[in-house]
MDAnalysis code that builds the backbone (N, CA, C; Angstrom):
import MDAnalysis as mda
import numpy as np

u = mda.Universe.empty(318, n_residues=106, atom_resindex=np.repeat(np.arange(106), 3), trajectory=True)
u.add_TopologyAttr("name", ["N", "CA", "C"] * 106)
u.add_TopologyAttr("resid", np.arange(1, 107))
u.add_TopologyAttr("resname", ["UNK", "UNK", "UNK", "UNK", "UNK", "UNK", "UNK", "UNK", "UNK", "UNK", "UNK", "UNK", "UNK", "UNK", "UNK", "UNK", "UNK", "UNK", "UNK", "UNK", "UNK", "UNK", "UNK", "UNK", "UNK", "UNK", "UNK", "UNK", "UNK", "UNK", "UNK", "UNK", "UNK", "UNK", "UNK", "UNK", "UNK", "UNK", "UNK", "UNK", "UNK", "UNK", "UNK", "UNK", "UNK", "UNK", "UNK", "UNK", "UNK", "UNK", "UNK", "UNK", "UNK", "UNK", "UNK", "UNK", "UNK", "UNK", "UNK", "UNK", "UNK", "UNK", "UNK", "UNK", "UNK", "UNK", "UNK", "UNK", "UNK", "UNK", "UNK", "UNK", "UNK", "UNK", "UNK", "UNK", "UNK", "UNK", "UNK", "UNK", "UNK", "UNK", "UNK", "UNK", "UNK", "UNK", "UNK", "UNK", "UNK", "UNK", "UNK", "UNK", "UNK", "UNK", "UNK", "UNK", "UNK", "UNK", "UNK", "UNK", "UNK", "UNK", "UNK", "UNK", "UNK", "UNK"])
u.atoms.positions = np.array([
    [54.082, 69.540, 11.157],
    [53.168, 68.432, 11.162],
    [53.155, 67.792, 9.775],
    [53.069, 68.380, 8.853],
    [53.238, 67.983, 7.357],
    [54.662, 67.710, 7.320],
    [55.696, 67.766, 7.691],
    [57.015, 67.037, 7.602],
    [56.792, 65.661, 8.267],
    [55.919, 65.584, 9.277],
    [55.410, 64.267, 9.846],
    [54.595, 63.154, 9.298],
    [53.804, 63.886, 8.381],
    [52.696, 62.687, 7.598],
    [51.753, 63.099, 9.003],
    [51.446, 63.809, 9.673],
    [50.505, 64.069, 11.165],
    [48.873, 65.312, 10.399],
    [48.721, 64.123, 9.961],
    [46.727, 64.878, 9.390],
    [46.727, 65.751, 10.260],
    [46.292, 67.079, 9.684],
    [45.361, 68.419, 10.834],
    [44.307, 69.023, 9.888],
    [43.315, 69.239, 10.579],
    [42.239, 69.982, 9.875],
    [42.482, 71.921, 10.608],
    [43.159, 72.689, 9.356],
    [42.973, 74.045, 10.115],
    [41.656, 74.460, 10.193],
    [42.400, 75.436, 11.419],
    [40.714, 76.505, 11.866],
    [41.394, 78.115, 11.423],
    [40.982, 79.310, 10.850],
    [41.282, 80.529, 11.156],
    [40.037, 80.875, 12.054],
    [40.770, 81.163, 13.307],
    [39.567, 81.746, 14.348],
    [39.192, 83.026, 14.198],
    [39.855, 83.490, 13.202],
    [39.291, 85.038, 12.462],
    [38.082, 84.757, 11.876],
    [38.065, 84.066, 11.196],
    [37.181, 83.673, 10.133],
    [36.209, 82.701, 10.519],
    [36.638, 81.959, 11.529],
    [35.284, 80.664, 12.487],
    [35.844, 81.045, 13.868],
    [35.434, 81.671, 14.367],
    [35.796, 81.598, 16.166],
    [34.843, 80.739, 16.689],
    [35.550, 80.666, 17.518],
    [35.533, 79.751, 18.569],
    [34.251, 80.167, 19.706],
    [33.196, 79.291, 20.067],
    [32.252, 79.846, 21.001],
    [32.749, 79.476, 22.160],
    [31.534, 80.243, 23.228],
    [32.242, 80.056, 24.367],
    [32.356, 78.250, 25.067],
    [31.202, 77.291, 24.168],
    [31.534, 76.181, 25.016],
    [32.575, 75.681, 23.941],
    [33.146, 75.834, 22.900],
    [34.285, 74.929, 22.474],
    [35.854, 75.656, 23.111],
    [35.551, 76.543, 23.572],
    [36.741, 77.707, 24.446],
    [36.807, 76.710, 25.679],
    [35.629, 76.338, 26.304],
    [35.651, 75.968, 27.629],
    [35.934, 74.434, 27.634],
    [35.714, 73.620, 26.372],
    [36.129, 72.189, 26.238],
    [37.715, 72.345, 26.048],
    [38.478, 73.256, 24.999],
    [39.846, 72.977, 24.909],
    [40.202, 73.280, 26.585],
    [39.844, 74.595, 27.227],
    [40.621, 74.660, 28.193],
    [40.520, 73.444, 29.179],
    [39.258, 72.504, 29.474],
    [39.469, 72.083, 30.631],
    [40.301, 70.998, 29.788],
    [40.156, 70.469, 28.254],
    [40.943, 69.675, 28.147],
    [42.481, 70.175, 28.037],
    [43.358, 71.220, 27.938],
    [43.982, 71.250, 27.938],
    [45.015, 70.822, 29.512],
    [43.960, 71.100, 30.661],
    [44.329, 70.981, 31.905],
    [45.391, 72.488, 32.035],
    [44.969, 73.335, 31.651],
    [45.951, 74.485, 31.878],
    [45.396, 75.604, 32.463],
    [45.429, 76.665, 33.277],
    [44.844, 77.409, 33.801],
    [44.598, 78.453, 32.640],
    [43.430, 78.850, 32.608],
    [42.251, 79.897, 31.798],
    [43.368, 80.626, 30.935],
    [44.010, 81.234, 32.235],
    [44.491, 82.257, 31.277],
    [45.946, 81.963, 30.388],
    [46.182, 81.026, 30.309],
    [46.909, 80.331, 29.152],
    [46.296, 80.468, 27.921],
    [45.411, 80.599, 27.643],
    [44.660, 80.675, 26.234],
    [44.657, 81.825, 25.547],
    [45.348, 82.769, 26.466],
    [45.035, 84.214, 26.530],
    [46.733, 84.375, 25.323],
    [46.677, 85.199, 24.187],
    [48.063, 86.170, 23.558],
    [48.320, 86.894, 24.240],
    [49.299, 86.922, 25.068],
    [49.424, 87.688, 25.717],
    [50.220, 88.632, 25.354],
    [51.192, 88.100, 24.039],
    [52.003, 89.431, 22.948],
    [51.485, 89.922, 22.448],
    [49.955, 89.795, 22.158],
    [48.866, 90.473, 21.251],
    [48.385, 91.953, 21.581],
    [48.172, 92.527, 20.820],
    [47.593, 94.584, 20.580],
    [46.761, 94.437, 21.105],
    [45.269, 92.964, 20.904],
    [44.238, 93.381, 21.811],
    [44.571, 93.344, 23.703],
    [45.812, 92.379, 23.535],
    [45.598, 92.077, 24.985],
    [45.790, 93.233, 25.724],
    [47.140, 94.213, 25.097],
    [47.508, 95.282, 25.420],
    [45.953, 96.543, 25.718],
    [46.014, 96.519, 24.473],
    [44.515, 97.481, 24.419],
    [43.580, 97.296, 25.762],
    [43.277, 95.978, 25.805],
    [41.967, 95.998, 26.723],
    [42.676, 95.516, 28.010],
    [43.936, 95.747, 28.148],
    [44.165, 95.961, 29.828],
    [44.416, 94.574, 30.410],
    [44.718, 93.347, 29.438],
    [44.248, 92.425, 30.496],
    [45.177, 91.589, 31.158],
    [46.153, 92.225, 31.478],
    [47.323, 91.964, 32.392],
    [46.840, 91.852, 33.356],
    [46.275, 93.753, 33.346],
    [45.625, 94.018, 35.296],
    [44.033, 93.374, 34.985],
    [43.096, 93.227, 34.113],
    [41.805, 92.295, 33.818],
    [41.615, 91.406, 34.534],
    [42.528, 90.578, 34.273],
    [42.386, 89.025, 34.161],
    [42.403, 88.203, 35.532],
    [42.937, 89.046, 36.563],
    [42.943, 88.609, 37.512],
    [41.680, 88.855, 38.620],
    [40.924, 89.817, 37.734],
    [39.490, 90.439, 38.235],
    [38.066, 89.713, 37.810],
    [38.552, 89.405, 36.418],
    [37.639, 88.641, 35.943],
    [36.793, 87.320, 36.362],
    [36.083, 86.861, 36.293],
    [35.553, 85.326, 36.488],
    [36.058, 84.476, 35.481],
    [35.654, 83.091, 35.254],
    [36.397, 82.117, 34.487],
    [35.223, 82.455, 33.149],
    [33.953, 82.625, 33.707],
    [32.748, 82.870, 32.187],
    [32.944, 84.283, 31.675],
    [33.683, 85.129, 32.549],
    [33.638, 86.481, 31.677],
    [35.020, 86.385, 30.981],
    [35.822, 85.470, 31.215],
    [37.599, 85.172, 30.554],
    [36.904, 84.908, 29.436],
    [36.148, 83.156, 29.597],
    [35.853, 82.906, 28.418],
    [34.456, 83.068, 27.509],
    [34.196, 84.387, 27.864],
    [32.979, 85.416, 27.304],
    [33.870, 86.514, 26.492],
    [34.948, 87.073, 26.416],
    [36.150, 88.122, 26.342],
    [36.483, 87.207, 24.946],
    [37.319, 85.510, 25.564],
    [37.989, 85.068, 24.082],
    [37.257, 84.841, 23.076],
    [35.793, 84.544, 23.761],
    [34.945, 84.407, 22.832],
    [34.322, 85.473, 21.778],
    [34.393, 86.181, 22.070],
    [34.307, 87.772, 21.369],
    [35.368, 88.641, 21.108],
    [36.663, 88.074, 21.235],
    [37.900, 88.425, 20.471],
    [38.700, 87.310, 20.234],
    [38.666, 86.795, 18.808],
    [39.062, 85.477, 18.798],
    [41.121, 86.257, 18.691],
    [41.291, 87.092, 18.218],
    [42.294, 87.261, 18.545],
    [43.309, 87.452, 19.666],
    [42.904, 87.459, 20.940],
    [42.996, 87.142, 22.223],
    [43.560, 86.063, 22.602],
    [43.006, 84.726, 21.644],
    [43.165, 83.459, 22.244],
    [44.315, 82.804, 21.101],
    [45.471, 82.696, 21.986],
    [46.906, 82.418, 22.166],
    [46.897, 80.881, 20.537],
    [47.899, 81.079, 20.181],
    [47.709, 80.410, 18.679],
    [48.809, 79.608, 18.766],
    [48.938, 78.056, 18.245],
    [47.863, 77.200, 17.408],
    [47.769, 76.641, 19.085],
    [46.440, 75.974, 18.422],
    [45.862, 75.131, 18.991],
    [45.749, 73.987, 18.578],
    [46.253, 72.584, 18.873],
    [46.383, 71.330, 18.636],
    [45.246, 70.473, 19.550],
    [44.269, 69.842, 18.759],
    [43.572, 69.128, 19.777],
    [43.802, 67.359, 19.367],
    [43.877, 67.029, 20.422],
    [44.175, 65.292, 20.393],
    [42.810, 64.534, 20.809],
    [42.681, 63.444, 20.534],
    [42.237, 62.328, 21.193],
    [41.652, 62.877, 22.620],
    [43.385, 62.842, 23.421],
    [43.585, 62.739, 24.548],
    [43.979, 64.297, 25.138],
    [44.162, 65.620, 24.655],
    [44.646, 66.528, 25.164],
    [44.581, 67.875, 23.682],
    [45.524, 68.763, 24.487],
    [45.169, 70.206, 23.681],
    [45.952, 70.659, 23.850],
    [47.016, 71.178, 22.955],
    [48.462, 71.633, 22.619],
    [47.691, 73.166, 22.837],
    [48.502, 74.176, 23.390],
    [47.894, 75.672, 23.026],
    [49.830, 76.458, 23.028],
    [49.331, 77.200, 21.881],
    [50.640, 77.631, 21.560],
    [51.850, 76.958, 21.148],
    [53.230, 77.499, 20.496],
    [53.859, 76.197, 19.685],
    [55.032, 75.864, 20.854],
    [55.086, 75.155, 21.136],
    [56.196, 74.277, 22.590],
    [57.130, 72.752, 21.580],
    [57.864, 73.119, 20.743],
    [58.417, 72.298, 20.075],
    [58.403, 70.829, 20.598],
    [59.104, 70.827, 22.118],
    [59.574, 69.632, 22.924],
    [57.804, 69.019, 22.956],
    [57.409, 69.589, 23.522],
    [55.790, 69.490, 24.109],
    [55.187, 68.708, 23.112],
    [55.032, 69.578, 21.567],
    [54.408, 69.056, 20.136],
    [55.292, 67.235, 20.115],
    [56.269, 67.408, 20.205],
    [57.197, 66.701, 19.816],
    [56.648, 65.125, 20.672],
    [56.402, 65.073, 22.060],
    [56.239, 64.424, 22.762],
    [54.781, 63.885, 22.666],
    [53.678, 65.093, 22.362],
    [52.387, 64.053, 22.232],
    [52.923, 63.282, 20.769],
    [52.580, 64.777, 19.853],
    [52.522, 64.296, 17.884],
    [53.228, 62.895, 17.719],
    [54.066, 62.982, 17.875],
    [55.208, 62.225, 17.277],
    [55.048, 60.823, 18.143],
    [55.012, 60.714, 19.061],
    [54.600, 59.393, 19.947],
    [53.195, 58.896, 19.476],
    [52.555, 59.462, 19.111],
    [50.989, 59.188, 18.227],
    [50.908, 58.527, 17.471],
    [51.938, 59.288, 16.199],
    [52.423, 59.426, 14.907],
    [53.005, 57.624, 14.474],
    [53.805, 57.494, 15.555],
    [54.785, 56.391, 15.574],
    [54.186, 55.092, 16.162],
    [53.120, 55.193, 16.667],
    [52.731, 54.118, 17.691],
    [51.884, 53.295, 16.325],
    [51.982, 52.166, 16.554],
    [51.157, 50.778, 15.319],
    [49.713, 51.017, 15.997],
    [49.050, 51.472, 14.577],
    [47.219, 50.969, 14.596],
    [47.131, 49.520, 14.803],
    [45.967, 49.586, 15.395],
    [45.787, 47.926, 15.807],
    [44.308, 47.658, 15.013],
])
């Protein structure tokens, strides 16, 4: 993004997590199902089972879980205008950022 000139304000969700209604604004803005938000390469995910979890769970106890393990919830997170990047998808970044990036302020 800094090779772009593309402003971001970071978050460490270690250090500021995320509550449960700004969990529940990226996801519906992301338009992606819940458990996309989820690390799923992550020690906690392993630890607390939530392969076989997640499919047991409700959508407020998913995002009651990320909310109380911010390490859980799948990294970076890009929020737009218009949408919510979760995790790094080069093509994906490439297609909102950069079409943003390039388009004339009026």
């Amino acid at each position: 993004m800094r090779d772009n000139d593309i402003g971001f304000t970071p978050r460490d969700y270690t250090d500021q997590p995320l509550g449960a209604t700004e969990i529940t604004t990226l996801w519906q803005k992301s338009n992606l199902p819940l458990s996309r938000l989820f690390n799923t390469s992550g020690i906690l995910y392993r630890e607390f089972d939530m392969k076989n979890r997640l499919p047991t769970l409700s959508e407020d106890e998913q995002i009651k879980i990320l909310s109380e393990n911010p390490k859980l919830i799948k990294r970076p997170i890009i929020e737009t205008k218009e949408t919510v990047l979760i995790g790094f998808r080069q093509p994906e970044w490439e297609a909102v950022l950069l079409t943003k990036a390039q388009e004339p302020s009026v």
